[in-house]
C-alpha positions as CSV (number, residue, x, y, z in Angstrom):
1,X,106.3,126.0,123.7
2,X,107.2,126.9,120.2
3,X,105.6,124.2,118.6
4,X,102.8,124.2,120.9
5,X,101.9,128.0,119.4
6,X,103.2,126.6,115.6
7,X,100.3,124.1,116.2
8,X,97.7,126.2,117.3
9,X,98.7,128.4,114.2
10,X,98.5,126.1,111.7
11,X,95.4,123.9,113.3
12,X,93.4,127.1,112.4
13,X,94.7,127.7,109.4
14,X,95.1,124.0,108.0
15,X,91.7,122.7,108.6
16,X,89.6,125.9,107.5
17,X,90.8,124.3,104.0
18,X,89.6,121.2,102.2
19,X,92.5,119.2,100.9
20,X,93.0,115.6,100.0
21,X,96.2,113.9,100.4
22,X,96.8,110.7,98.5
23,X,98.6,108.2,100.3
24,X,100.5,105.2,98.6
25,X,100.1,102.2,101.4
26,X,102.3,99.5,101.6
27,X,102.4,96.4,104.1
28,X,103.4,92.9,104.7
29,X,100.5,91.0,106.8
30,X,102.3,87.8,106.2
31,X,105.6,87.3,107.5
32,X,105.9,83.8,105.9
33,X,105.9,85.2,102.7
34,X,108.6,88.0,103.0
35,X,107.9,89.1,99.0
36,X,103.8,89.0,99.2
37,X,103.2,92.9,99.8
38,X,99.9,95.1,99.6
39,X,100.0,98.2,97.9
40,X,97.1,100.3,98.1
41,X,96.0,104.3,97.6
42,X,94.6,105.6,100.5
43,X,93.5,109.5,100.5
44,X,93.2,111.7,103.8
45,X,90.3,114.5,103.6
46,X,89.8,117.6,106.0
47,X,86.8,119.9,106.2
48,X,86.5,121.8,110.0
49,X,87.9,120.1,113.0
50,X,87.3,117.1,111.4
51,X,89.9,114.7,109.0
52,X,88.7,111.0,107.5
53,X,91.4,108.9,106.4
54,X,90.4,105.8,104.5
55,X,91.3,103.6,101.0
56,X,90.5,105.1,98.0
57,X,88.0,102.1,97.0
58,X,86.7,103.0,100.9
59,X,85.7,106.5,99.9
60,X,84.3,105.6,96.5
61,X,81.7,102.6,98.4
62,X,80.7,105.2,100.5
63,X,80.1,107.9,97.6
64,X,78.0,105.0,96.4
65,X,75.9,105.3,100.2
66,X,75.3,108.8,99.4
67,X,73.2,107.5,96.2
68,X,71.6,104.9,97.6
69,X,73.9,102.3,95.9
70,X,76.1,99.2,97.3
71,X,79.7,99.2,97.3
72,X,81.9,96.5,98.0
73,X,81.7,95.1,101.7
74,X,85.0,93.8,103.3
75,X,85.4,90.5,105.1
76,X,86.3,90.3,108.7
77,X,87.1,92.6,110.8
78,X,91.2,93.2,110.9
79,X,93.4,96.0,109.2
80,X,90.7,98.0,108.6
81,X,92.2,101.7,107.7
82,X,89.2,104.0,108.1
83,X,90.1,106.6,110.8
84,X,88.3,109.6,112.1
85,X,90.1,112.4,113.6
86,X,88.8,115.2,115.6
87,X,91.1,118.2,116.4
88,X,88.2,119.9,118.5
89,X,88.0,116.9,120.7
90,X,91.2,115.5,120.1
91,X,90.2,111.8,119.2
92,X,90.7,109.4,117.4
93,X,88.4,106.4,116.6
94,X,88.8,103.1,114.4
95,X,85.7,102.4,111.7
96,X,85.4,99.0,111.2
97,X,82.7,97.8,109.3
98,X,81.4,94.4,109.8
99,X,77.9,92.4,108.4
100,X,76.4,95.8,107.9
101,X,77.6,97.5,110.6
102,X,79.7,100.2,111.8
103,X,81.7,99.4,114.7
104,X,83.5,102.4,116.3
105,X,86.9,101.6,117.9
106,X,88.5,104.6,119.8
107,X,92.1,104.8,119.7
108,X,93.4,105.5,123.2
109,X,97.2,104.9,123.0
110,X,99.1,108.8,123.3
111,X,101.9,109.2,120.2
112,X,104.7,111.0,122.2
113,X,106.7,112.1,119.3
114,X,110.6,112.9,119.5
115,X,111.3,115.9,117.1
116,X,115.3,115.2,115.9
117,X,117.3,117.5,114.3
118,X,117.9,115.2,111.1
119,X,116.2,117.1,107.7
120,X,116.3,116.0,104.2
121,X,114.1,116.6,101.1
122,X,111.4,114.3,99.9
123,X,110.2,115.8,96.3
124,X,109.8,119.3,97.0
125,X,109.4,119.6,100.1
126,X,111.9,120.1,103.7
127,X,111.2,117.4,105.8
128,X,112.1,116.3,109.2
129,X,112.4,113.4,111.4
130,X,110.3,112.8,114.4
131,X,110.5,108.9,115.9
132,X,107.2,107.6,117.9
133,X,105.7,104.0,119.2
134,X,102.0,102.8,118.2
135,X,101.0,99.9,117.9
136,X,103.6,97.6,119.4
137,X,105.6,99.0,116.7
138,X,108.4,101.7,116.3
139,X,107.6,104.4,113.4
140,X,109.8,107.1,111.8
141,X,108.3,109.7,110.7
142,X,109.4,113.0,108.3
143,X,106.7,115.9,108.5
144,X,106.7,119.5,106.5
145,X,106.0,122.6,108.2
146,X,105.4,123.7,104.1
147,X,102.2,122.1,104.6
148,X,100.5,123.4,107.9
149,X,98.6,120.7,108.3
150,X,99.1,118.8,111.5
151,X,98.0,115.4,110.8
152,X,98.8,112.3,108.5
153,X,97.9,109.0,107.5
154,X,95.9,106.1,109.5
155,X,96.2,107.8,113.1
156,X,99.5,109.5,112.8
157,X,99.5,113.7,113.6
158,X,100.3,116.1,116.1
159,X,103.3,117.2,114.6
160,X,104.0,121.3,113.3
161,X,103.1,120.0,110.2
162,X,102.2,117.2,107.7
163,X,103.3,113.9,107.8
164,X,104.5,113.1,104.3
165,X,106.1,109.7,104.9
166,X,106.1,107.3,108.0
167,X,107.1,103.8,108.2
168,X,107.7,101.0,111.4
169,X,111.6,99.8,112.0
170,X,110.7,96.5,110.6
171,X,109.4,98.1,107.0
172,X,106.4,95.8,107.3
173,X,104.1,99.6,106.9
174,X,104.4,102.4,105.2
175,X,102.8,105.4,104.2
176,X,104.0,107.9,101.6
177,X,102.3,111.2,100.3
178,X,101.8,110.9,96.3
179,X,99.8,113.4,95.3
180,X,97.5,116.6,96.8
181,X,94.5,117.7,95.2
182,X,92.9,120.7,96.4
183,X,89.2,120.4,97.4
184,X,87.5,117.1,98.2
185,X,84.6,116.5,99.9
186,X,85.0,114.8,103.3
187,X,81.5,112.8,103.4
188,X,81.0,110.5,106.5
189,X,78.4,108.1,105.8
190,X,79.6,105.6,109.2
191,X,78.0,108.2,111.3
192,X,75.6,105.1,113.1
193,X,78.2,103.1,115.1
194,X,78.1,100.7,118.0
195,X,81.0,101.8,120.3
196,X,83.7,98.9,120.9
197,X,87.0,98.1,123.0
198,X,90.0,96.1,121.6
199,X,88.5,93.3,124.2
200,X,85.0,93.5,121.9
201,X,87.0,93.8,118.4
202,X,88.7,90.2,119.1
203,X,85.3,89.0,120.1
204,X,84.2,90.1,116.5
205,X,87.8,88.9,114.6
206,X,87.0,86.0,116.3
207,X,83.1,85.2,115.5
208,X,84.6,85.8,111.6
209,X,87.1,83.3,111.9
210,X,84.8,80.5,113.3
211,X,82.7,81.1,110.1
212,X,84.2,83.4,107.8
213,X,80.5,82.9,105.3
214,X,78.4,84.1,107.9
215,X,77.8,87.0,105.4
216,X,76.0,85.3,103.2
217,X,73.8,82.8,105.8
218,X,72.6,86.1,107.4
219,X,71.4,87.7,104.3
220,X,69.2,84.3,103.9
221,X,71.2,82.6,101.1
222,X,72.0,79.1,101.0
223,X,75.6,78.6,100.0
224,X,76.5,76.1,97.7
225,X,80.4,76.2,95.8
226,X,81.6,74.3,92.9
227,X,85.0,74.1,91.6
228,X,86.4,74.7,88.5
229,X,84.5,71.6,86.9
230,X,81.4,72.5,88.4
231,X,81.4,69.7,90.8
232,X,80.3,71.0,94.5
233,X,82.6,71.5,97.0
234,X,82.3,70.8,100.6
235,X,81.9,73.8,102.8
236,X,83.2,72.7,105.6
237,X,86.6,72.1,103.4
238,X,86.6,76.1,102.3
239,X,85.7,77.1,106.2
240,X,89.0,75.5,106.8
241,X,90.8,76.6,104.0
242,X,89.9,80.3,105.0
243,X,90.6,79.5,108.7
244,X,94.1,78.8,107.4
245,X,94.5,82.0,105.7
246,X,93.2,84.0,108.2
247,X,96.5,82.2,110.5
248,X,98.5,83.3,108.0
249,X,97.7,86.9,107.9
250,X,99.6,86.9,111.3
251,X,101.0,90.7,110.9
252,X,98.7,93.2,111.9
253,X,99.6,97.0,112.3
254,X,98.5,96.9,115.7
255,X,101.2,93.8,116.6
256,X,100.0,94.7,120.7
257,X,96.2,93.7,119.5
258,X,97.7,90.7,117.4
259,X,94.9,87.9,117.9
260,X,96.6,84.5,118.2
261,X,93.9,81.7,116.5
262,X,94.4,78.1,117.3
């Protein structure tokens, strides 16, 4: 009951503020090569009920929408970070964006967080532990209550207070706090989406996989690749080459939505 009236507290307080919480990301989605590890900055905004957690590079290609510019497009369709939160409604939804479009993934599976007594100190701040499943995956969490803000990174919150670091049992994901900057805008330009299930998201993974260059031959451009000689290569060769390395990447977060190709 305590924390129930902590959270209203600090829900009211926490996102009448604009803050943006830099996130460093680290993850393994190969487990064939143990050593091969992503790193990537990932920032999560507030502004009302609402919170947007997405890479760094993510924001910046949509600060480029804004303008009227292009960013940088991502190929297929799996671990995609973009997350919407909304306290008001209590949701939690997906963005993936795939050949120019937004596809919006509701996340249905409940975090039931066990609080533990453990505390320790990360930086400057008094953390604790809380333990939760997502994902197919066991996650430890350590939250502040210095920080009223109950949320965290990807579609981690709910806790009295921030999450500052989380990680699975298998250290294949993390998530650590790096730095906080007060103000930020939180701009959503993936407002236009086409409402998915995981059932529909494999159905896309899927459609990339059995030709990852359908980018270009929908935007009306012929495809031709040369190697480093300059001699062309055949295109069926690099469909399988990519087929192979989309096998590979044979870790994602979600391991209960893990897509087996053959």
């Amino acid at each position: 009951m305590k924390y129930l009236l902590f959270f209203l507290m600090i829900s009211a307080f926490g996102f009448s503020q604009k803050f943006s919480f830099i996130y460093e990301a680290k993850y393994k989605s190969n487990t064939q090569k143990p050593d091969d590890i992503s790193n990537i900055n990932m920032v999560l905004n507030f502004e009302g009920n609402t919170s947007i957690f997405r890479e760094v590079e993510d924001k910046k290609t949509d600060s480029l929408k804004l303008n009227n510019g292009n960013g940088m497009m991502k190929m297929g369709v799996e671990n995609h970070f973009y997350i919407k939160k909304d306290v008001s409604q209590n949701t939690i939804a997906k963005i993936i964006t795939y050949l120019g479009t937004d596809y919006l993934l509701p996340i249905d599976e409940k975090l039931n967080w066990k609080i533990t007594p453990e505390q320790k100190t990360i930086g400057k701040y008094k953390v604790q532990k809380a333990e939760t499943n997502y994902g197919g995956r066991n996650w430890i969490a350590w939250f502040t209550t210095e920080l009223p803000f109950s949320d965290g990174p990807y579609i981690f919150g709910g806790l009295p207070g921030l999450i500052i670091s989380i990680q699975d049992t298998n250290n294949h994901y993390s998530f650590n706090l790096i730095e906080i900057k007060k103000g930020g805008n939180l701009f959503d330009t993936r407002t236009k989406t086409v409402r998915i299930d995981w059932k529909k998201y494999e159905t896309l993974a899927r459609s990339y996989y059995n030709d990852p260059f359908d980018l270009l031959s929908k935007a009306g451009k012929k495809i031709t690749m040369t190697d480093a000689n300059g001699n062309k290569v055949d295109i069926t060769e690099r469909i399988k080459e990519m087929q192979n390395y989309i096998r590979q990447e044979d870790n994602p977060l979600e391991l209960n939505h893990k897509i087996n190709y053959k």
